[in-house]
N, C-alpha and C positions, 0 to 999 in steps of 0.2 A: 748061664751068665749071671753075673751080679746085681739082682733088682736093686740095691740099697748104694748104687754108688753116688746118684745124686738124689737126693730128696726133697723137695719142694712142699711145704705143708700149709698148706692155709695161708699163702702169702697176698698181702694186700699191699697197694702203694695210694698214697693219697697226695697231690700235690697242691698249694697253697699259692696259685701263682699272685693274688690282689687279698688282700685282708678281708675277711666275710666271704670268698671267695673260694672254694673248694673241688677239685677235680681229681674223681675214682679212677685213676688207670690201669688198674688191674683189682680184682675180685676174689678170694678167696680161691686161690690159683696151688690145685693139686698135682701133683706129677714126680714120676716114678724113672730117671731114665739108669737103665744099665750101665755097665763098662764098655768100653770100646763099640757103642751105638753111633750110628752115622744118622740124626736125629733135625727134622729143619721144626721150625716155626714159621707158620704162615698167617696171612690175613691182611685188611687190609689196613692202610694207614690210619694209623691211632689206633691199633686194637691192643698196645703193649706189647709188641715183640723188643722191641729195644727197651723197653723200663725189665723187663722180665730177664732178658739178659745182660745187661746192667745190675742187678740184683744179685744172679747167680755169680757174676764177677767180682763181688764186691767195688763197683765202680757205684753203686749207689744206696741206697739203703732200704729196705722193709718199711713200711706202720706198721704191720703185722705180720706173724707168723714167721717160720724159719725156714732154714735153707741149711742143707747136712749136704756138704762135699767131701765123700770120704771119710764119712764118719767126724769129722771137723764138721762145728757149727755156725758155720758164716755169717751166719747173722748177729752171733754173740761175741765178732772178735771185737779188739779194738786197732786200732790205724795204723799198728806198727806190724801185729801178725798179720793183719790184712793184706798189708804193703809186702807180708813175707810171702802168703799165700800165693798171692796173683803171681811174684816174682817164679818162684818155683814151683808153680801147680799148675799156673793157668796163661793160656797162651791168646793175646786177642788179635782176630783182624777186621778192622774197622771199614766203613765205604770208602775212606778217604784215604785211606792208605796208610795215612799217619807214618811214615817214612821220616828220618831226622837226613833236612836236607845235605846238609854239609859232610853226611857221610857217606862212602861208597856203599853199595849193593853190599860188601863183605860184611862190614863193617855194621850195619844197619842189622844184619842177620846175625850178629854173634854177641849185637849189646847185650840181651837178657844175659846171654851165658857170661860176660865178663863179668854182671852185677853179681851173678850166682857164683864166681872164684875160680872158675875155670882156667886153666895155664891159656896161654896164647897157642900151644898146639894143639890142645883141643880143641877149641875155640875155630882154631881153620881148620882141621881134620874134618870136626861137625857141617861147619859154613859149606864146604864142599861136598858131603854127603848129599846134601838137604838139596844144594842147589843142582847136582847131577839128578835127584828123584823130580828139581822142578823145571827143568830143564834150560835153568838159567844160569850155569857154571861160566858161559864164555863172559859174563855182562856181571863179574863180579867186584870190576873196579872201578866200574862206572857209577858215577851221579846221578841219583832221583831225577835231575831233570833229564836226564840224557835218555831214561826209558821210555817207554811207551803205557799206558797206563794197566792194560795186562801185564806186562811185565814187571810194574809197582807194585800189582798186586800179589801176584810170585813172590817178590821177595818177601812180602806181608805175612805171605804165608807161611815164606821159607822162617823168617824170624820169631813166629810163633810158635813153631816146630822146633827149632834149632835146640831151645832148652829143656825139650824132652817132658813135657807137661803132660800131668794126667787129663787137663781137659784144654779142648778148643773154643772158644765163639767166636763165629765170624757172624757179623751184622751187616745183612744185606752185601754181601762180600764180589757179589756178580753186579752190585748195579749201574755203576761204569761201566761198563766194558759191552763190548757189540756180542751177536749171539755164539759166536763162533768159537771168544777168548771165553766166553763164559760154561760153554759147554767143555772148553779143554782145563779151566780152571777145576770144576767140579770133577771132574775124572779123577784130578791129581790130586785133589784132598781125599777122594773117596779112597783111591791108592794108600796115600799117606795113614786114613784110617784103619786100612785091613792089615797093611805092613807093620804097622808100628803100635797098633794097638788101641791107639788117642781115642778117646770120648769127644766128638767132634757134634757140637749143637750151632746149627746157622740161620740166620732168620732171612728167608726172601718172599716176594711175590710171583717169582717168577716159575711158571708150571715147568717149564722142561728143567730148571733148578731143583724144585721142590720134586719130581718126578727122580729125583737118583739119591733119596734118604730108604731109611730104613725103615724107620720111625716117624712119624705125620703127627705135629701137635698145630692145632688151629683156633687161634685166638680172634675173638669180635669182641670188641669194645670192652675189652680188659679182662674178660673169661672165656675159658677153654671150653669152646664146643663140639669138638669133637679129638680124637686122641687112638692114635690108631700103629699099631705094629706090621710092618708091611714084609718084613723076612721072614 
């Protein structure tokens, strides 16, 4: 496999929330992951799992050090490759779903790909793939509010997939949901990851979550202490 697909180098974040006021949440933060690794982040609240994957997304920014997606240097873009980046590389699902209400299930699952120029029949050809692999095909013209909140999550997932992205982050991606939608969710992204190839990094606390990665990174109070290959 590909040690150099994502690289993390000495990355720090420092945040300013009050003037004279300064907070470390993250530390000189090393890490190495593969292609197609099924990778979680753990620890506990406030250790930087979400600033860490916020960073790799470009959804926030470095104090220090870089961040190599593919030989691309994320840390060094500026706003408009960033915005290309994330479009076409990278796929996120968030705790909250982050769903655009007014659109169907379909619809919600095929945005990225229309931004990315995709005809309308790819666009459904894909939508429908993705949603027979999540097993939410019937529930593809229904409204965000009309699902269930595993099922919101489904589509989160479906819609992160749909544009065929070399990488995933889902943040805390089980924490809604009861144990049951959570252990059928992780199946179907772990699936999603051996069939399709995705580089899938997700940050939870949750052990029987964390228990179906490949890869074990474990963050306390903004550094990795421990780091572990489990395949």
């Amino acid at each position: 496999m590909d040690t150099s697909f994502l690289e993390i180098r000495r990355v720090g974040k420092i945040f300013s929330p009050h003037q004279n006021v300064e907070v470390r949440a993250l530390s000189d933060i090393d890490l190495a992951i593969r292609r197609g690794e099924f990778a979680v982040l753990s620890g506990p609240s406030g250790s930087g799992k979400t600033t860490l994957l916020n960073i790799i997304g470009g959804l926030d920014s470095a104090s220090s050090g870089t961040v190599l997606l593919d030989g691309i240097q994320v840390t060094d873009l500026g706003e408009k490759r960033l915005s290309a980046l994330r479009r076409d590389h990278i796929g996120f699902v968030f705790q909250a779903y982050n769903l655009i209400p007014v659109l169907t299930a379909r619809e919600n699952i095929e945005y990225v790909m229309r931004l990315q120029g995709h005809s309308a029949a790819a666009c459904d050809r894909r939508s429908q793939e993705v949603a027979a692999k999540l097993e939410i095909a019937e529930l593809l013209d229904k409204l965000p509010n009309q699902l269930s909140g595993g099922q919101q999550q489904r589509v989160a997932v479906a819609r992160a997939v749909a544009g065929k992205p070399k990488l995933i982050l889902a943040d805390e991606p089980t924490a809604n949901l009861d144990s049951k939608s959570a252990a059928n969710l992780m199946d179907m992204m772990q699936q999603l990851n051996e069939e399709e190839g995705i580089t899938i990094i997700f940050s939870s606390h949750d052990p029987l979550v964390i228990s179906k990665a490949k890869h074990s990174i474990v963050l306390r109070d903004g550094k990795v202490v421990a780091n572990e290959h489990l395949d």
